[in-house]
C-alpha positions as CSV (number, residue, x, y, z in Angstrom):
1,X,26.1,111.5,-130.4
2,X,26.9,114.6,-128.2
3,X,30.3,114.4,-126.4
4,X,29.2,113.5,-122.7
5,X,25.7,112.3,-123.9
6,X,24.0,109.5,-122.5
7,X,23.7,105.8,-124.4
8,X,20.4,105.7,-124.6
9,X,19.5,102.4,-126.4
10,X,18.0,101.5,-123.6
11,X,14.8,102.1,-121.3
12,X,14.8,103.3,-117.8
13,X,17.7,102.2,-115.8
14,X,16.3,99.9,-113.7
15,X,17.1,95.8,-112.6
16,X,14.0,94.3,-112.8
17,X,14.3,92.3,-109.6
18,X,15.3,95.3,-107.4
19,X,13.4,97.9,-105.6
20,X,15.2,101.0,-106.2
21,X,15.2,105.0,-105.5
22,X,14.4,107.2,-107.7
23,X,13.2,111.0,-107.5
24,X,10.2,110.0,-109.9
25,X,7.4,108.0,-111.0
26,X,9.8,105.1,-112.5
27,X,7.8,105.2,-115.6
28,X,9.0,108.5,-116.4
29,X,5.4,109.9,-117.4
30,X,4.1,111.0,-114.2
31,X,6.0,112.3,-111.6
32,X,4.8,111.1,-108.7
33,X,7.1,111.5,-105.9
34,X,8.4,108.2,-104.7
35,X,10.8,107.1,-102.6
36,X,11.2,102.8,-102.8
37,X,8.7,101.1,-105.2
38,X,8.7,98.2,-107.4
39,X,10.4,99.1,-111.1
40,X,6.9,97.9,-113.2
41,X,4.5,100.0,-111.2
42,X,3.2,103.3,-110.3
43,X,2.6,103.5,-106.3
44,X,1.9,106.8,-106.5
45,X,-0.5,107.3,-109.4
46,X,-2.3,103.6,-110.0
47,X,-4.0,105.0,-113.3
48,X,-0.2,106.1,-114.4
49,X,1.1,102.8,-115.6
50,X,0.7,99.0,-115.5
51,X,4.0,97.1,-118.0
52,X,2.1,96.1,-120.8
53,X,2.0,96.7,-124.5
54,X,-0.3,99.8,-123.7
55,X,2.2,101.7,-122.2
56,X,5.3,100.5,-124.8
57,X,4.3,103.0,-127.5
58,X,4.4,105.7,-124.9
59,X,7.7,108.1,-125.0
60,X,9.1,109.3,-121.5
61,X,8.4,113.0,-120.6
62,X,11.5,112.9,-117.7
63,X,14.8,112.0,-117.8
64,X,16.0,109.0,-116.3
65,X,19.2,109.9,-115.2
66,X,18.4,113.5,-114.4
67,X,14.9,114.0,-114.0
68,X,14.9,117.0,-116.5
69,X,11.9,117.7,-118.3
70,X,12.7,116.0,-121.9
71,X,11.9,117.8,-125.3
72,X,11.6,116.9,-129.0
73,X,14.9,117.2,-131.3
74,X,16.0,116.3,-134.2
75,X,18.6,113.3,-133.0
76,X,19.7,110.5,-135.3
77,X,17.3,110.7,-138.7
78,X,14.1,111.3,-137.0
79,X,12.6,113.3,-133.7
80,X,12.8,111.6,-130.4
81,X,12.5,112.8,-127.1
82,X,15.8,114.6,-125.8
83,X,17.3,116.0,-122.4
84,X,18.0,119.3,-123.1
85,X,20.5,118.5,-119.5
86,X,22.5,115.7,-120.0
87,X,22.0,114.6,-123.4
88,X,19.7,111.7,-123.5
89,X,17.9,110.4,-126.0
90,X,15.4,107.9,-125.9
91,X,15.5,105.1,-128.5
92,X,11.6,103.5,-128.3
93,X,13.0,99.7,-128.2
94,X,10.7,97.0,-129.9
95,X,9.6,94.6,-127.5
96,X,9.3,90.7,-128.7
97,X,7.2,88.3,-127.4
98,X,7.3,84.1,-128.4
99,X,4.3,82.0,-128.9
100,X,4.0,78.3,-129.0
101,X,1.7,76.5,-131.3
102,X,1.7,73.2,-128.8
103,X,0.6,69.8,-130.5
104,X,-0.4,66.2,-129.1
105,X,-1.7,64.0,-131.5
106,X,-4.7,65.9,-132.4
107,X,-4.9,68.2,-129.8
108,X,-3.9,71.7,-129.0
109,X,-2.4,73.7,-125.7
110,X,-4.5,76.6,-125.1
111,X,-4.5,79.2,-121.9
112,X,-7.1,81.3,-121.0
113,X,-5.4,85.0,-120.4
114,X,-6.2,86.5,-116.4
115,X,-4.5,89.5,-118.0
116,X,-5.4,92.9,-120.2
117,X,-5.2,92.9,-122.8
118,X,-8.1,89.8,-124.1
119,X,-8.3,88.7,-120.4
120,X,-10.6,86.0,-120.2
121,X,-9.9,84.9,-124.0
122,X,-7.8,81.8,-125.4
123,X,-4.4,82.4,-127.0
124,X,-2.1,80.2,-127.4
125,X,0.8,80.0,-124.5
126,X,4.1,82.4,-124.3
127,X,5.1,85.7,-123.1
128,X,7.8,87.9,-123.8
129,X,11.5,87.3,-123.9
130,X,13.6,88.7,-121.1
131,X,17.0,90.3,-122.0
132,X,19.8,87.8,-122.9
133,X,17.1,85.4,-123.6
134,X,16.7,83.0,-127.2
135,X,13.8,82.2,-128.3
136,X,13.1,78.6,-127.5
137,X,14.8,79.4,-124.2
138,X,12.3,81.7,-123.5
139,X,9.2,79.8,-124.5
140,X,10.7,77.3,-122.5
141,X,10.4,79.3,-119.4
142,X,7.2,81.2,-120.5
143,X,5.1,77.4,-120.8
144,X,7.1,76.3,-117.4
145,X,5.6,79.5,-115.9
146,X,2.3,79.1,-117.5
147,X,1.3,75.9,-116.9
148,X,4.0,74.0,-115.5
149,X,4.8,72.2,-118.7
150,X,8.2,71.0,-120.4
151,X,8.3,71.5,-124.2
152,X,11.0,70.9,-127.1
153,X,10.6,74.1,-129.7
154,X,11.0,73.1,-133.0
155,X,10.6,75.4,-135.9
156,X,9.9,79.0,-136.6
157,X,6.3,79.4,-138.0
158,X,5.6,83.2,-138.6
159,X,6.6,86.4,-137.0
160,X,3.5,88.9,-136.3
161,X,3.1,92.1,-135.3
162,X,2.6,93.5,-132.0
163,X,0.0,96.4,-131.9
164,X,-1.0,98.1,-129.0
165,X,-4.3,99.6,-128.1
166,X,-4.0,102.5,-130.5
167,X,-3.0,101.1,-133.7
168,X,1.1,101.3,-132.9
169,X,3.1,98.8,-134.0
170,X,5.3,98.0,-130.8
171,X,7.1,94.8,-131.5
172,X,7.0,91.6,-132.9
173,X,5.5,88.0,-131.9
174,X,7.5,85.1,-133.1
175,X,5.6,81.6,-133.3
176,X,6.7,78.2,-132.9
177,X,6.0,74.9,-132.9
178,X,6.6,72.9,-130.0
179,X,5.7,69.4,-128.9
180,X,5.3,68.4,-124.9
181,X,8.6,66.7,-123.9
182,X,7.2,64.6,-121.0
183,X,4.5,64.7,-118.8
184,X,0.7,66.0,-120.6
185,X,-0.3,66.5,-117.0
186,X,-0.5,70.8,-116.9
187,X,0.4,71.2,-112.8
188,X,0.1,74.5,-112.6
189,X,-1.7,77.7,-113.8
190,X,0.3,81.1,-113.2
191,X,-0.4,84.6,-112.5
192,X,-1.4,85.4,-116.0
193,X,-3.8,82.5,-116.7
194,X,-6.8,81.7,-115.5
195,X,-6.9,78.6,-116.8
196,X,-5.8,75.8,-119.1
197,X,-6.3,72.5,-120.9
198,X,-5.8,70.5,-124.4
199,X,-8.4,70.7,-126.8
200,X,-9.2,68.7,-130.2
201,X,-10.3,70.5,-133.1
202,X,-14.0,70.2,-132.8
203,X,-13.7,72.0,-129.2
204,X,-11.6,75.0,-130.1
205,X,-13.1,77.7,-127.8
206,X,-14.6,80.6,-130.3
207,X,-13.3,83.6,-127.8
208,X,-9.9,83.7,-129.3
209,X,-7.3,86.5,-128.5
210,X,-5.0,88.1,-130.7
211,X,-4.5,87.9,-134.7
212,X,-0.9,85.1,-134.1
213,X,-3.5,82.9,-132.2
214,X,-6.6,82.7,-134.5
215,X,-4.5,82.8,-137.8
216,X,-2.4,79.9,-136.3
217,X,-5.6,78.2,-135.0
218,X,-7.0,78.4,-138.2
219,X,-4.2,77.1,-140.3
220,X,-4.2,74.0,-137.9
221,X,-8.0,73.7,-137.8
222,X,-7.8,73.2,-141.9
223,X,-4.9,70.6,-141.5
224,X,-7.1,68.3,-139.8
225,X,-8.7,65.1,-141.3
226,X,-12.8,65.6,-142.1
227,X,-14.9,63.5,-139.8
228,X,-17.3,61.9,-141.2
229,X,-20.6,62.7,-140.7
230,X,-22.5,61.6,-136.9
231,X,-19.2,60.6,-135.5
């Protein structure tokens, strides 16, 4: 690295939880003029940006700590965006996300996404991990968000791939098993579901979301005992 360059293993700089100034859309794509907004959103163009795994594959075109124009260089074995200013260069970070395959007896936790992208479709609950987080901690808090329930994660399962829209691999999904650790009762639904509920295998909803869901769904589907026929 350049004497004087920015660290740049990082995103914008931003605290999630604090309205900030900044000269710039804080997405770094559009340069809308703003003045206070909150870090995840555009005010100023609404068709610029929404956080979500559309927008991760996306590589700034502004600096964010000088606002210059950024171009592509030649920095650290491959060609990244660059301030030709102050030295920055942007390090695409992977983003990871944690999913919990949830069992009772023979049932199974599913949510039904209020979000892009497969809003309106089942997946199995979780979300991704916040800085400083572990996994289990964070599944924790994503199926306390969710649908207000308490869950010990047990093992690793798999870890998938996170596309975007276009094909890009953006991160990874880890999956877990987990098992309720008190109350069934699910006493709340949050901003990103729509709805909730434990199903047995025969009553599976067929409008899964995601590849980690269905391949998961499937592989616990073909664990179950056969009824027999008529019951």
């Amino acid at each position: 690295m350049q004497p004087g360059a920015n660290s740049a293993r990082h995103g914008p700089v931003h605290h999630p939880s604090k309205h900030v100034r900044s000269p710039q859309c804080l997405t770094l794509w559009c340069a809308t003029n703003l003045k206070y907004t909150h870090p995840r959103y555009c005010l100023g163009n609404l068709q610029c940006f929404r956080y979500n795994n559309l927008s991760m594959a996306k590589r700034y075109r502004f600096c964010p700590f000088c606002a210059t124009t950024l171009v592509e260089a030649f920095r650290f074995e491959q060609v990244r965006p660059c301030c030709p200013s102050c030295g920055f260069v942007q390090f695409p970070d992977p983003k990871v996300a944690v999913i919990a395959l949830v069992i009772h007896q023979d049932h199974i936790l599913l949510v039904q996404r209020g979000v892009d992208p497969a809003k309106g479709r089942w997946a199995l609950p979780g979300g991704y991990m916040d800085a400083g987080e572990m996994p289990a901690n964070a599944l924790q808090r994503e199926l306390a968000e969710e649908v207000g329930l308490a869950v010990d994660v047990q093992d690793l399962i798999q870890i998938y791939p996170m596309n975007n829209g276009e094909g890009r691999r953006v991160g990874i999904v880890l999956a877990f098993t987990a098992s309720p650790a008190g109350d069934l009762a699910l006493d709340r639904i949050g901003d990103d579901v729509t709805d909730a509920g434990w199903f047995p295998p025969d009553a599976v909803p067929a409008d899964l979301a995601f590849e980690s869901t269905t391949t998961l769904i499937q592989a616990w589907l073909a664990q179950q005992p056969q009824r027999p026929d008529g019951d």
